[in-house]
ZADO-1210 file (C-alpha; in nm, 4 decimals, padded with zeros to 6 digits):
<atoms>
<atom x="04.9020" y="-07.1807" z="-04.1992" code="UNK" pos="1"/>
<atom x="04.8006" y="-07.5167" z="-03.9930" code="UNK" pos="2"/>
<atom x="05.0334" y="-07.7887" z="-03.9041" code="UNK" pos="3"/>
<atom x="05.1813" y="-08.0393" z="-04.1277" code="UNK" pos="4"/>
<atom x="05.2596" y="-08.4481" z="-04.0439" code="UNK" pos="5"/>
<atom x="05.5581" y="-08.4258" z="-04.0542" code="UNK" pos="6"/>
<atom x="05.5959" y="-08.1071" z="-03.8568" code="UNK" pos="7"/>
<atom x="05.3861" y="-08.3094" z="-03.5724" code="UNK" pos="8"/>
<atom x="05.5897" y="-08.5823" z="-03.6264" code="UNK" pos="9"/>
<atom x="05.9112" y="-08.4272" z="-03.5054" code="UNK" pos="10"/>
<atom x="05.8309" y="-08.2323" z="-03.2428" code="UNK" pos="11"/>
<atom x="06.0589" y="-08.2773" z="-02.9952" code="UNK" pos="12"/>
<atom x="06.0056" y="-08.2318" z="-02.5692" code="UNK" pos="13"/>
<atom x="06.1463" y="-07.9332" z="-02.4155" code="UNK" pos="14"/>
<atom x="06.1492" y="-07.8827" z="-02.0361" code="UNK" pos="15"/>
<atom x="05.7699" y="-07.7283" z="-01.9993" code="UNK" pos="16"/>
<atom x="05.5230" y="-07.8453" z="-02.1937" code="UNK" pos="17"/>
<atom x="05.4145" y="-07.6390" z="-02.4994" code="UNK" pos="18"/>
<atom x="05.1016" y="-07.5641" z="-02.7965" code="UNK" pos="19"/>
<atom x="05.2094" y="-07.6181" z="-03.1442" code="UNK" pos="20"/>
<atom x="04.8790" y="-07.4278" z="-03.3505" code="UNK" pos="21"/>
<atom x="04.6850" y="-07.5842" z="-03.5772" code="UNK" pos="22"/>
<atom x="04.3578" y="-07.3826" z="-03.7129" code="UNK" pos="23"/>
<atom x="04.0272" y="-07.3131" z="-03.5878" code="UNK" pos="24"/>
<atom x="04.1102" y="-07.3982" z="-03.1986" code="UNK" pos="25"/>
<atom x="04.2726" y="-07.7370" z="-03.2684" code="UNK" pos="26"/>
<atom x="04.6533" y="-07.7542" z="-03.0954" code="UNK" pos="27"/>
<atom x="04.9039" y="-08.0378" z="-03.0226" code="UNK" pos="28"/>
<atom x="05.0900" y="-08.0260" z="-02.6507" code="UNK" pos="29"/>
<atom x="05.3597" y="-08.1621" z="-02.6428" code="UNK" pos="30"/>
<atom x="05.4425" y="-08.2935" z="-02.2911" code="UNK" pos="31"/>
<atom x="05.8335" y="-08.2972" z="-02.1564" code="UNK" pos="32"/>
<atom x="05.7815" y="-08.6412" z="-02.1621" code="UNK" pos="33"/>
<atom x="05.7648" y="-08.6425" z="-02.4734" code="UNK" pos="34"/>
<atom x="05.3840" y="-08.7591" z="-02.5314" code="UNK" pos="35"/>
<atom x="05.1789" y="-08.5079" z="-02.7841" code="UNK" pos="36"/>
<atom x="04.8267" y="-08.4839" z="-02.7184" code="UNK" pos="37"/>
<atom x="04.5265" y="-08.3024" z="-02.8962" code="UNK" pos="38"/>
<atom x="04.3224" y="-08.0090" z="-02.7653" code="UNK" pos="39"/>
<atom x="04.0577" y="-07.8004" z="-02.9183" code="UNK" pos="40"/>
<atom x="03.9866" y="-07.4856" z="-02.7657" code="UNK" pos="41"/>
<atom x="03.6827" y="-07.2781" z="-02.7826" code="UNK" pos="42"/>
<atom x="03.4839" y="-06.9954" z="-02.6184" code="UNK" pos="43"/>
<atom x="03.1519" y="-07.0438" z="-02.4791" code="UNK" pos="44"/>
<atom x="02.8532" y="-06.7597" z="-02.3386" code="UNK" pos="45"/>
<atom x="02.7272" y="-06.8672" z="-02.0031" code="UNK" pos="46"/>
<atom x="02.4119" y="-06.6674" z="-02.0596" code="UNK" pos="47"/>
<atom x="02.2584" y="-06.5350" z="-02.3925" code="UNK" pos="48"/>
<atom x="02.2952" y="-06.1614" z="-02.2431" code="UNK" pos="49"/>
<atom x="02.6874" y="-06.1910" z="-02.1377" code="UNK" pos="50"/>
<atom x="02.9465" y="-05.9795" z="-02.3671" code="UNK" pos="51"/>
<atom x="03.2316" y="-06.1993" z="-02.2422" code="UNK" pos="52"/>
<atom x="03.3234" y="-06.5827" z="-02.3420" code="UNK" pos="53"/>
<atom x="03.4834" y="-06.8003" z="-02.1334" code="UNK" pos="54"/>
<atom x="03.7342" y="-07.0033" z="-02.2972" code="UNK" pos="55"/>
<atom x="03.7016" y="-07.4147" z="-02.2892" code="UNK" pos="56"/>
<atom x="03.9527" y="-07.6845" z="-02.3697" code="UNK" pos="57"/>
<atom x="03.8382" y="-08.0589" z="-02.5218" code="UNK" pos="58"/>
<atom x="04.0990" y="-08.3313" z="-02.4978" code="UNK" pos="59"/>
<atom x="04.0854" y="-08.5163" z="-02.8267" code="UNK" pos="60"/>
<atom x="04.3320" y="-08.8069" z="-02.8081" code="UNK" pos="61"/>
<atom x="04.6882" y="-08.8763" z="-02.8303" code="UNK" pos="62"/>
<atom x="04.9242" y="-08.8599" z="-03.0783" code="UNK" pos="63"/>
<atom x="05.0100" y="-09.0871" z="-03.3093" code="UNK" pos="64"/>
<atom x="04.6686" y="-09.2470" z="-03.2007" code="UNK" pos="65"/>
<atom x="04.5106" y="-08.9737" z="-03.3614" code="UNK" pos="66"/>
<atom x="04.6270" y="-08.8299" z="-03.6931" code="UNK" pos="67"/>
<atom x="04.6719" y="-08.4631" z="-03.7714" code="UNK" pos="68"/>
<atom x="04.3575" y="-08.5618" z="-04.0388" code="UNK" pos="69"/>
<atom x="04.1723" y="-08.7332" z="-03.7858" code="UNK" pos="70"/>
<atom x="04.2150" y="-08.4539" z="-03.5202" code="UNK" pos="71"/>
<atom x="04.0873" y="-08.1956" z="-03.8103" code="UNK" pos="72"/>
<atom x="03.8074" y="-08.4092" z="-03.8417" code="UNK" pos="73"/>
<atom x="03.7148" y="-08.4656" z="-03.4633" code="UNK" pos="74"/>
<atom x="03.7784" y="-08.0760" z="-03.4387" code="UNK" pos="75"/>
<atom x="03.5145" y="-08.0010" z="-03.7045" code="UNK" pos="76"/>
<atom x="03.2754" y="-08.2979" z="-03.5154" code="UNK" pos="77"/>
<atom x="03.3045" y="-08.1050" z="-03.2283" code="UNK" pos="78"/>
<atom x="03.2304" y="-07.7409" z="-03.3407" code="UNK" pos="79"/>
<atom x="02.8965" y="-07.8879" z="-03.4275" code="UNK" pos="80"/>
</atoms>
């Protein structure tokens, strides 16, 4: 089950930043300063022939800059 706005919306700051999961890669960190900012992570073959991924990390903007549907949408963008 992904993340809801309102579930975004209070998030609170704790003393180490940490992931609140969305689906498909996309996450919100939330900072102990308080700012929330969106990440999609994904896994990516250096070479055709290699068995192992190596995972990746895309910054896609700040919260509330970015909406929970806008994030969703930059996150499908992306995976493109």
């Amino acid at each position: 089950m992904g993340l809801t706005e309102p579930a975004v919306r209070k998030a609170v700051p704790r003393e180490k930043s940490y992931f609140m999961k969305d689906e498909d890669g996309l996450s919100l960190i939330v900072w102990p300063s308080g700012e929330k900012t969106w990440q999609l992570r994904y896994w990516v073959k250096e070479h055709q022939e290699d068995k192992k991924s190596r995972e990746r990390r895309k910054t896609l903007g700040p919260y509330p800059l970015i909406s929970l549907k806008e994030a969703r949408e930059r996150r499908d963008e992306a995976r493109k």
